[in-house]
N, C-alpha and C positions, 0 to 999 in steps of 0.2 A: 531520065534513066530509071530505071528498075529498084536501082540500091537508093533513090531519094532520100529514103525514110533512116537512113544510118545516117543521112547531114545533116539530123536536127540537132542540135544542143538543148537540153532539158531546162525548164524553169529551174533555175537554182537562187539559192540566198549564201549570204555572207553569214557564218552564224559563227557566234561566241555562244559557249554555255559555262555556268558554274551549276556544280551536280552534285547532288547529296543522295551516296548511294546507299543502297542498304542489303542483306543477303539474299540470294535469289529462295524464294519461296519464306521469306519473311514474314509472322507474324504483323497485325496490328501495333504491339508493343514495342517489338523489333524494328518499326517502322517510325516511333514516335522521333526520336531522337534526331533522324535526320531532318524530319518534318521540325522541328525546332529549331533546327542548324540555319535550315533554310530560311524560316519566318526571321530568323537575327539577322541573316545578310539580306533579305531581301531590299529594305531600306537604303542600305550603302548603294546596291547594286539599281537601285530606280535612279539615284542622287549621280551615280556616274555617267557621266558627260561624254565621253568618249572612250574610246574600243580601249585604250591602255589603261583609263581607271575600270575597270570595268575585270581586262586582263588581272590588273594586281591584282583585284576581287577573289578571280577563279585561282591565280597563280597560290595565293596564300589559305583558300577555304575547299577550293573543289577538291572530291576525291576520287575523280576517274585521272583518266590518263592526259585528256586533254588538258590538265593542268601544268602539264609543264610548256604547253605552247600557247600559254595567258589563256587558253579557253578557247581557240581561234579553231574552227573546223576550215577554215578556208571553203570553197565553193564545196555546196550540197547540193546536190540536187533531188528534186520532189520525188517524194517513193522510195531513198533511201535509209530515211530515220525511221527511229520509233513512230510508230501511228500516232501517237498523243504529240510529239514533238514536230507532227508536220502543222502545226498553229503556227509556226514558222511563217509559212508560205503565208498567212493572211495578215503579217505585221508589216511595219513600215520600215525601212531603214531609218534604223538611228532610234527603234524604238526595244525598249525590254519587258518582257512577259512578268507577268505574277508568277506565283509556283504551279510549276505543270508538275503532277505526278505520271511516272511510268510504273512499268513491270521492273526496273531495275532502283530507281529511286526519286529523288523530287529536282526539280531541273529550274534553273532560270536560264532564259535566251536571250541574248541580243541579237537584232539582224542587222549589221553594219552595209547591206547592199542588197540589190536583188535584179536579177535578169529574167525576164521573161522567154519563154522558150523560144529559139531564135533561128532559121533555117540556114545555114552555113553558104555563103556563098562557094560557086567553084572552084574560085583560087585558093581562100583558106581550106578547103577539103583536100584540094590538088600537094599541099601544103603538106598539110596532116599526113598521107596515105604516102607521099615521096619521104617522108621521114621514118614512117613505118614500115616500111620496105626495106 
């Protein structure tokens, strides 16, 4: 069929983050502080073993939003992060980043999973689209 291309599902990962933000259009200086925040948890955040220690990590230090859901983005899929934060897509499950910096501040990731882009069979579309309706 013609609409094929709407039953793909996008490469996505399971991502946890703890984020050390800082003001938009921030100084160097203005920037140090989180960049320090970060270098302190990074160690705890390597040492944790699994998505809940890892959650307490984000739950107790990060300063975006995702911290009140332990850090947990649930499925992402590729093209919708920050540019610096798609390093994402070439980790492993079950593995955690050093400090990414963005435009908004310094980030650690965990990928707790990862799908590669997967072509939706007809049932599960037929599924989807009766639901949608």
């Amino acid at each position: 069929s013609r609409n094929r291309d709407h039953y793909v599902r996008p490469e996505s990962v399971r991502l946890q983050t703890i984020s050390f933000q800082f003001p938009e259009k921030a100084t160097p200086a203005e920037r140090n502080p989180a960049r320090t925040h970060a270098e302190e948890i990074l160690p705890q955040a390597m040492a944790a073993q699994t998505p809940q220690a890892f959650g307490a990590l984000a739950e107790r230090y990060s300063t975006d939003d995702w911290r009140v859901m332990n850090g947990d983005h649930g499925w992402v899929h590729r093209g919708t992060l920050e540019p610096e934060l798609e390093v994402a897509f070439r980790m492993k499950p079950g593995e955690t980043s050093g400090i990414i910096a963005s435009r908004t501040g310094f980030h650690i990731l965990r990928v707790n999973d990862y799908r590669k882009q997967t072509q939706l069979s007809y049932s599960e579309v037929r599924e989807k689209v009766r639901k949608s309706l």
